[in-house]
N, C-alpha and C positions, 0 to 999 in steps of 0.2 A: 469728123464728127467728135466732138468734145461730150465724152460723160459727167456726168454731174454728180461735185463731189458737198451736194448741200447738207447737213448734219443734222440729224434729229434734235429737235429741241429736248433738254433734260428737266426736269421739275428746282429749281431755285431750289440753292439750299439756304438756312436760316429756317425751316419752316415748323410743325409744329413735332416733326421726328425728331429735329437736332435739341429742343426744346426738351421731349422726353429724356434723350440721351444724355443731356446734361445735369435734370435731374436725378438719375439713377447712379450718377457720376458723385454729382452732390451726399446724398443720402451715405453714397458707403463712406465718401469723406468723411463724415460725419459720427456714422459708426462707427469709424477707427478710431477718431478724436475720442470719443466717448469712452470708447474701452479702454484707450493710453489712459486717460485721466484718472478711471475706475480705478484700475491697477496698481499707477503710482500714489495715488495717495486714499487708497483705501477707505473710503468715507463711511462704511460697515464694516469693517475690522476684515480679516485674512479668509475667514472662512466664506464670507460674503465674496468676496473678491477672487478666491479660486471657483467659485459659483458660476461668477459671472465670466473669468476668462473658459469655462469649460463652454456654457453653452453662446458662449459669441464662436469659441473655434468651431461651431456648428452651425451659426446662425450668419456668419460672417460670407462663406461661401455663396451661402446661397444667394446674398443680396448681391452677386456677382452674375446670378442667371438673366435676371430681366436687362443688362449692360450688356453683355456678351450676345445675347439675339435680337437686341433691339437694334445694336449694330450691325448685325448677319442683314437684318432686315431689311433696314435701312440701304447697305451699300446693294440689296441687290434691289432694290424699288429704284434707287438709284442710277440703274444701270453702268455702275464703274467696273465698266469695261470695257478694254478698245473697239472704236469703232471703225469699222472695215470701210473705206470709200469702194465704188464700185471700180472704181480703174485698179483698182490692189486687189482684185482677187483672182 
């Protein structure tokens, strides 16, 4: 008698999580672009520009939360995790 080693279908990726995740990806690129640019060339003068690097090294993290669990979320909606056939257990 032969077990059956047929496998769950998974949800397609492409869909509208990868979507999210890339723009959260996007936006902090972006942030950082911005803050280099601020920085190097000062377009408010010095005191404007330690302004802005103080509250981006606060503001910067955190556009790092909705990336970092959007991912968590993702890979476990996902189910990336091996799947056990029944003849391997």
């Amino acid at each position: 008698m032969k077990t059956s080693n047929r496998r769950e279908k998974r949800p397609a990726r492409g869909g509208p999580q990868d979507r999210n995740i890339w723009l959260a990806a996007s936006v902090i690129v972006a942030f950082n672009v911005l803050l280099v640019v601020s920085v190097i060339f000062q377009p408010a003068g010095p005191r404007v520009s330690s302004a802005v690097s103080n509250v981006a090294g606060f503001v910067g993290p955190l556009l790092v939360l909705p990336l970092y669990f959007g991912a968590l979320w993702q890979a476990s909606r996902m189910g990336d995790r091996p799947m056990v056939i029944t003849s391997q257990r």
